[in-house]
C-alpha positions in Angstrom: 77.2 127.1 159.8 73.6 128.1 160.1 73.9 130.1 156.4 75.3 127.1 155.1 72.6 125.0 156.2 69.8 127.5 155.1 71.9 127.7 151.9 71.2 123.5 151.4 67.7 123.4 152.5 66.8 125.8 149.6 69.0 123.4 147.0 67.4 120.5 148.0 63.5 122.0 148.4 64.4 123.4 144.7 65.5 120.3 143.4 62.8 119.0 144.8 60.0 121.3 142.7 62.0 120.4 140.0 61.5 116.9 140.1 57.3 117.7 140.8 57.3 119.5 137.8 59.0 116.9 135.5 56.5 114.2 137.0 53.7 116.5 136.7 53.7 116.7 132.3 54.7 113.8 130.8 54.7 113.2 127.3 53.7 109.7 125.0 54.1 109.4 121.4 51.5 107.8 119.0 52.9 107.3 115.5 53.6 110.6 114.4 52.3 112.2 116.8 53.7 113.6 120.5 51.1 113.9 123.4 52.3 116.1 126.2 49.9 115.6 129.3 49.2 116.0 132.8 46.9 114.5 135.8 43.7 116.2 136.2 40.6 115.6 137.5 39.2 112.3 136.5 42.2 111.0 134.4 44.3 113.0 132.1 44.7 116.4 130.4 46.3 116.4 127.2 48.0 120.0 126.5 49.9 120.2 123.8 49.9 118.3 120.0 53.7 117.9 118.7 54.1 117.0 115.3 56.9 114.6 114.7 57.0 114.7 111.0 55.4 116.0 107.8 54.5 112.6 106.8 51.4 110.3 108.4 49.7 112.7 110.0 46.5 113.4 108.0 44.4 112.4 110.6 45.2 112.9 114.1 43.2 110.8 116.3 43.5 111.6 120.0 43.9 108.6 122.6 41.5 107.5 125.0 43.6 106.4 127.5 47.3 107.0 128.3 48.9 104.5 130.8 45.4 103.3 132.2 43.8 106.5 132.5 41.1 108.1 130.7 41.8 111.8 128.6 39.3 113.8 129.6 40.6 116.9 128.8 42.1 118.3 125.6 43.5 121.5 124.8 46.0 124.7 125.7 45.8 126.0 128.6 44.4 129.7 128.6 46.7 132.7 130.0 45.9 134.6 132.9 44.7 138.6 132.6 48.8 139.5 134.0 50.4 136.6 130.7 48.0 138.5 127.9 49.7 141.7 128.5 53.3 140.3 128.7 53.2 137.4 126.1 50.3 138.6 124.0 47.6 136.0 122.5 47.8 132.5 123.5 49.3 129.7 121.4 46.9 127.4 120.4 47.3 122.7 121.3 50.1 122.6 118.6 52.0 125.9 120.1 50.8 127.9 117.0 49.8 131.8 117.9 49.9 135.3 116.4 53.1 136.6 115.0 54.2 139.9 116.3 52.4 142.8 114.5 56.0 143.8 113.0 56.8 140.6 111.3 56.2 139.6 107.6 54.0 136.5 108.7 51.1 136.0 110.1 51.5 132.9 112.7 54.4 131.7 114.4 56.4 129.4 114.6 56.1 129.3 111.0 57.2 125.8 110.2 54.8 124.6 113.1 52.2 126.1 111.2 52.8 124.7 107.9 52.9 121.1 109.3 49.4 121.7 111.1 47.8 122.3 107.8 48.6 118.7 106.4 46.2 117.4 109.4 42.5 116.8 107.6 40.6 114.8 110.3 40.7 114.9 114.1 39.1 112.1 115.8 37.9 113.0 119.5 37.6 110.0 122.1 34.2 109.2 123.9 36.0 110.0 126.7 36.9 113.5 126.5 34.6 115.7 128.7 36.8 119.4 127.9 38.1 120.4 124.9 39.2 124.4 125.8 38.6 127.5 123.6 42.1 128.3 122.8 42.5 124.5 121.3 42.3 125.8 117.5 42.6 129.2 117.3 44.9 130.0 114.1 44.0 126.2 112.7 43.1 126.1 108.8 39.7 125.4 107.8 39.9 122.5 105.6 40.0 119.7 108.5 37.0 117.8 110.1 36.1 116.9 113.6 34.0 115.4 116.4 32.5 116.6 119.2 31.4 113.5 121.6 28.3 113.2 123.5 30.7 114.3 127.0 31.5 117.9 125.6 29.0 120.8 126.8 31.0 123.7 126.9 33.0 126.1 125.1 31.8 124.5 122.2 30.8 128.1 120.3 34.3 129.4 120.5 36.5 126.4 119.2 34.2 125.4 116.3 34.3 129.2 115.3 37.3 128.3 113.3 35.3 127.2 110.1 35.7 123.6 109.7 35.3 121.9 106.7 32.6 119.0 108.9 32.1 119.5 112.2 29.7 116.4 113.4 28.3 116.3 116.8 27.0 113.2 118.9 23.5 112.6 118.8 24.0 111.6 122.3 25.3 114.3 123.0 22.4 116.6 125.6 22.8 120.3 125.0 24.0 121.0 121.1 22.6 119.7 118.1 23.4 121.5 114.3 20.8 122.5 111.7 21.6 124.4 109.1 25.1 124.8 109.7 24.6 126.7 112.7 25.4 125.1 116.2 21.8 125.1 118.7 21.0 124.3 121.6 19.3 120.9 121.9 15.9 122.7 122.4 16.8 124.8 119.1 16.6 128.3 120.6 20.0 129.2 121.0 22.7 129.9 118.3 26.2 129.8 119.8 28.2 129.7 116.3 28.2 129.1 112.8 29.9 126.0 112.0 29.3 125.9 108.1 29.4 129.2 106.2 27.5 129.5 103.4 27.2 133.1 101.2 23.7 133.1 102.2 22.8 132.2 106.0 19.7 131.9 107.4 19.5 131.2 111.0 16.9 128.4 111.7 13.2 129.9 112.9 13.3 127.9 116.4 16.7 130.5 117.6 15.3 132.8 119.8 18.7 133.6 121.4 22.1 134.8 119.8 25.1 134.8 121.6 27.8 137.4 121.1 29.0 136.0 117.8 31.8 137.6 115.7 31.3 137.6 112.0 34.4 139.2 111.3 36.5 135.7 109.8 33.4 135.0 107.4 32.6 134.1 104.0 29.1 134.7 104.3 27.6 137.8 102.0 24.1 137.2 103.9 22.5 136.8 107.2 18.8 136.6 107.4 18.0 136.3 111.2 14.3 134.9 111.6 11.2 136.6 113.6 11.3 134.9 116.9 14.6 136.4 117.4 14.3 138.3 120.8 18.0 138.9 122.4 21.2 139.2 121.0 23.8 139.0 124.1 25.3 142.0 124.6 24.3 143.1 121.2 27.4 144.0 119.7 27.8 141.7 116.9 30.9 142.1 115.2 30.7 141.6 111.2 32.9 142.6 108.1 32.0 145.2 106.0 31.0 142.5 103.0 28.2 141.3 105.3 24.6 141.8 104.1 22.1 141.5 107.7 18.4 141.0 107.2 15.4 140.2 109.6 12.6 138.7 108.7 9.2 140.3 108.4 7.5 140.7 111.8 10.5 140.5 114.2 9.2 142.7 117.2 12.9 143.7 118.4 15.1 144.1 115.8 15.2 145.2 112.2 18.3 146.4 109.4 18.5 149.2 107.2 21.5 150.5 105.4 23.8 147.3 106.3 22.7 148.4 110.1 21.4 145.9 112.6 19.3 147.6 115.3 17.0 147.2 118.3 13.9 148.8 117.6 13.2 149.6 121.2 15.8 150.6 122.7 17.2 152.4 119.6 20.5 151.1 119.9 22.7 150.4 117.4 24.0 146.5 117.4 26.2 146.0 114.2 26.7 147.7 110.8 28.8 147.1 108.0 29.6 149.3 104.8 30.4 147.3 101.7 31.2 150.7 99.7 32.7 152.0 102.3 29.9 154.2 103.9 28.7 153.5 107.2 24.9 155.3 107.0 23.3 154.9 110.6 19.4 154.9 110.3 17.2 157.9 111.8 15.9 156.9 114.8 19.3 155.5 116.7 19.9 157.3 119.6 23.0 155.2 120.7 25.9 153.6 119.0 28.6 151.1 120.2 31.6 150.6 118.9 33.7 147.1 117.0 31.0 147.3 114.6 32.9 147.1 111.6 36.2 145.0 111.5 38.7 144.0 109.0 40.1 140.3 109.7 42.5 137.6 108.7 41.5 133.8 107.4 43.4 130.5 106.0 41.7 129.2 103.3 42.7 127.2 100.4 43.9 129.7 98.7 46.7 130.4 101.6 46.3 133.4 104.1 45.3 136.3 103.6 43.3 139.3 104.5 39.7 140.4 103.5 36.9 142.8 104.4 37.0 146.4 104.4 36.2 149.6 106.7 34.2 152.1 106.6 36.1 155.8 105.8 33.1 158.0 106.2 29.9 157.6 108.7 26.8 159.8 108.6 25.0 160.3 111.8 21.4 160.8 112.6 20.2 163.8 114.1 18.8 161.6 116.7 22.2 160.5 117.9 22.6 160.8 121.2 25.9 158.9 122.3 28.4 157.3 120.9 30.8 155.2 122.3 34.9 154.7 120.9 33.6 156.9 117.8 37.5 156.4 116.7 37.3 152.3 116.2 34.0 152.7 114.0 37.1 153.1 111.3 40.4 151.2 111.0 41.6 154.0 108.5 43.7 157.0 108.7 41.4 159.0 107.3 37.8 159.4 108.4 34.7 161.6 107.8 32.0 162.2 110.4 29.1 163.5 108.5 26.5 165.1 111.7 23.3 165.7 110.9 22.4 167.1 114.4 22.9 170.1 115.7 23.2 168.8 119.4 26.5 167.3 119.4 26.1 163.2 120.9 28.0 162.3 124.0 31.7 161.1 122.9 32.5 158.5 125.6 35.5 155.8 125.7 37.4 158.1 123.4 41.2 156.4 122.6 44.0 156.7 120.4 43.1 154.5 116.8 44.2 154.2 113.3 42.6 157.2 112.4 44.8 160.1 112.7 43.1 162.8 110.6 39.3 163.1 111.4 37.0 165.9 109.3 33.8 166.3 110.7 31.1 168.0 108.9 28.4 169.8 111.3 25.3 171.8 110.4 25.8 175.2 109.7 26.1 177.5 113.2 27.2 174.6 115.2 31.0 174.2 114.7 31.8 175.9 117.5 29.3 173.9 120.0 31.3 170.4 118.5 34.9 171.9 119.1 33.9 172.8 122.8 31.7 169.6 123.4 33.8 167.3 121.1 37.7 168.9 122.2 37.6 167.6 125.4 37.1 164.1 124.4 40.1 164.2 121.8 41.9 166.2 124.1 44.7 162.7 125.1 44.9 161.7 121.4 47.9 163.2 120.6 47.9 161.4 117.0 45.1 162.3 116.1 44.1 165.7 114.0 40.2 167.1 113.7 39.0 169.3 111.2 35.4 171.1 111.6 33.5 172.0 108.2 30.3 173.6 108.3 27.7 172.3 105.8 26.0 174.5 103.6 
């Protein structure tokens, strides 16, 4: 009897979390449009965008209110460190994410996709205080939206997606756009670049760069200006097309050979090798990795890949560390050229794309790299090295 009754309390507390759940999202449809949503702080949270047909939906414009209450929130819901690793990348508002690396497409669900590309303007409401990061990853670039005067956060990583406009509020107290780049009100921060143009120059006023990602670009150029004093975390990621320049008297930073560095701390902060050639400047001491990175965009011409990687790096003599020396290249074949006869410091060493690696030492040192070098190779089974002395 007890069982029995144990057996009916867990029913009936299950049926109960079952009827939370269906109370807690709800969904409303606006012409063509579906809105799933949920309660959240302040009014509503709209999570996901359903497209109902292919027809009428050129312009989605997001409600202000649902049943009396005020969206304040828009966008998917991000996944938790334990969901990345099971589910991979997260879908974007309309349920749109990355295919699997084995298919022949490149987003899925496919159809979902195709639909999303017919939308050209998206209106956001006055009201809407959150619009999350995730909301338009994987979204074409040949739509337009608002950002209202409420938003202040995350703004950099959604409007990364290349938008054909991107207007902001004037009321609007921490971002303002000049130049197509998206500033703080005050001018001295650059969180994104919101129109690409083949030859950017970042406004004189940015003192501050955040940790952008040039990798899904169409700009050839980037002059960065003198009063530029702190790149976060300085590991700008471009595509080997990109051409960096700093203008005359910057104190910190300066580019030679495609390379980006800090001129006092000698470390290396991005690179690219438009013929393929990554030359690091004498002088470096230290270089990072996810320098150089090959990427995917949706442009009118459809999708498609672009950018290239470098197959060959030469090395300073006054190279003194170098971190994931394997991801400097995303092909299977790659040449170190060493100018140093000290052997840098191989840290975060991990399996790669490369799986044949020829480096080519000074003459007399080719034993000093296998000992110093093996050991860091030693758990990439894939992976073959070749030592060459140079004449």
């Amino acid at each position: 009897m007890k069982k029995i009754l144990v057996i009916m309390m867990l029913l009936f507390v299950g049926m109960l979390n079952v009827h939370e759940a269906k109370a807690y999202t709800d969904s409303i449809v606006r012409g063509n449009f579906e809105f799933e949503y949920e309660p959240t702080k302040g009014g509503v949270w709209i999570t996901r965008v359903n497209l109902l047909s292919d027809k009428g939906i050129a312009t989605l414009k997001i409600p202000a209110k649902i049943k009396g209450k005020k969206v304040v929130k828009f966008g998917t819901k991000e996944l938790k460190n334990a969901e990345w690793q099971d589910n991979g990348y997260s879908e974007n508002v309309f349920g749109v994410a990355l295919a699997p690396d084995d298919a022949n497409y490149i987003y899925e669900p496919t159809d979902v996709f195709e639909l999303t590309t017919k939308i050209k303007k998206i209106q956001v409401p006055d009201t809407v205080k959150t619009i999350t990061r995730m909301s338009f990853n994987y979204f074409h670039d040949r739509a337009s939206i608002n950002i209202p005067k409420g938003v202040t956060k995350d703004v950099g990583s959604f409007a990364y997606n290349n938008w054909k406009k991107i207007t902001i509020s004037k009321k609007n107290k921490k971002f303002k756009i000049v130049n197509g780049c998206l500033l703080s009100k005050d001018g001295k921060i650059l969180y994104s670049f919101l129109k690409e143009k083949e030859k950017m120059v970042v406004p004189k006023t940015v003192k501050t760069m955040k940790n952008i990602s040039l990798t899904h670009t169409k700009i050839s150029t980037l002059v960065l200006p003198k009063g530029l004093c702190n790149i976060e975390a300085e590991g700008l990621k471009v595509s080997s097309k990109l051409t960096i320049k700093v203008a005359k008297g910057n104190k910190k930073y300066a580019a030679k050979y495609g390379c980006l560095y800090n001129k006092k701390t000698k470390k290396l902060v991005a690179t690219c090798a438009p013929d393929g050639v990554l030359r690091i400047p004498e002088g470096i001491t230290y270089a990072t990795s996810y320098y150089i990175e090959s990427g995917i965009r949706v442009d009118d011409a459809g999708i498609h890949e672009f950018g290239g990687v470098a197959s060959k790096m030469i090395v300073p003599e006054s190279m003194k560390q170098i971190d994931s020396i394997l991801e400097f290249s995303s092909t299977e074949e790659f040449t170190c050229v060493m100018k140093g006869k000290t052997p840098p410091k191989l840290t975060c060493v991990i399996e790669s794309f490369v799986k044949k690696l020829t480096v080519y030492v000074p003459k007399g040192t080719k034993t000093l790299y296998e000992e110093k070098w093996g050991k860091a190779f030693k758990y990439c089974d894939s992976l073959t090295v070749t030592y060459i002395e140079q004449e």
